[in-house]
C-alpha positions, 0 to 999 in steps of 0.5 A: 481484488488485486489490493486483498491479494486475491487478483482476478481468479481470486475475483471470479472465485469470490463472485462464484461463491456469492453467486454474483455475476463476474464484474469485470473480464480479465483483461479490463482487471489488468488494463485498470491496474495499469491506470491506478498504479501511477496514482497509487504510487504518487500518492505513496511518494507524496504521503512518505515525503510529508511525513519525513518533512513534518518529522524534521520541522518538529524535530527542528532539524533534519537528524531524526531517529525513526523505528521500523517494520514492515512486511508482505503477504506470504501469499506465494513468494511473488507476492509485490504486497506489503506494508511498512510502519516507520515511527518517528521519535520527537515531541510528538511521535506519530507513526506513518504507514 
């Protein structure tokens, strides 16, 4: 829920609609959050890592010229969800998200 933008009131909504029972209280939600974050942004860092390293390894040097975009949910204008593509120019351009 909190990664399709809808948070917990999304959630109780949603199930409410289906007519299923509400899987997990608010409180769990948040403390659930709080535990996967750490993983979801080591593996970020790692993933973005990676990608520069191969990029730079195929490209035999560490001057590379990339092509970006990103954007975020317009869901409010707090919204932290987002999403960035970067494309890298070498002998075999790959792009990273």
């Amino acid at each position: 829920a909190n990664f399709a933008g809808i948070g917990h009131q999304g959630l109780v909504k949603l199930c409410a609609i289906l007519n299923v029972p509400l899987p997990i209280d608010e409180d769990h939600f948040s403390d659930n959050l709080d535990y996967l974050l750490p993983t979801f942004e080591s593996y970020k860092l790692r993933s973005m890592k990676n990608a520069v390293e191969e990029a730079c390894k195929k490209s035999n040097g560490r001057k590379i010229t990339v092509s970006g975009d990103g954007t975020w949910q317009k869901r409010g204008f707090s919204s932290l969800h987002g999403v960035v593509q970067v494309l890298s120019n070498g002998p075999t351009a790959k792009v990273h998200i």
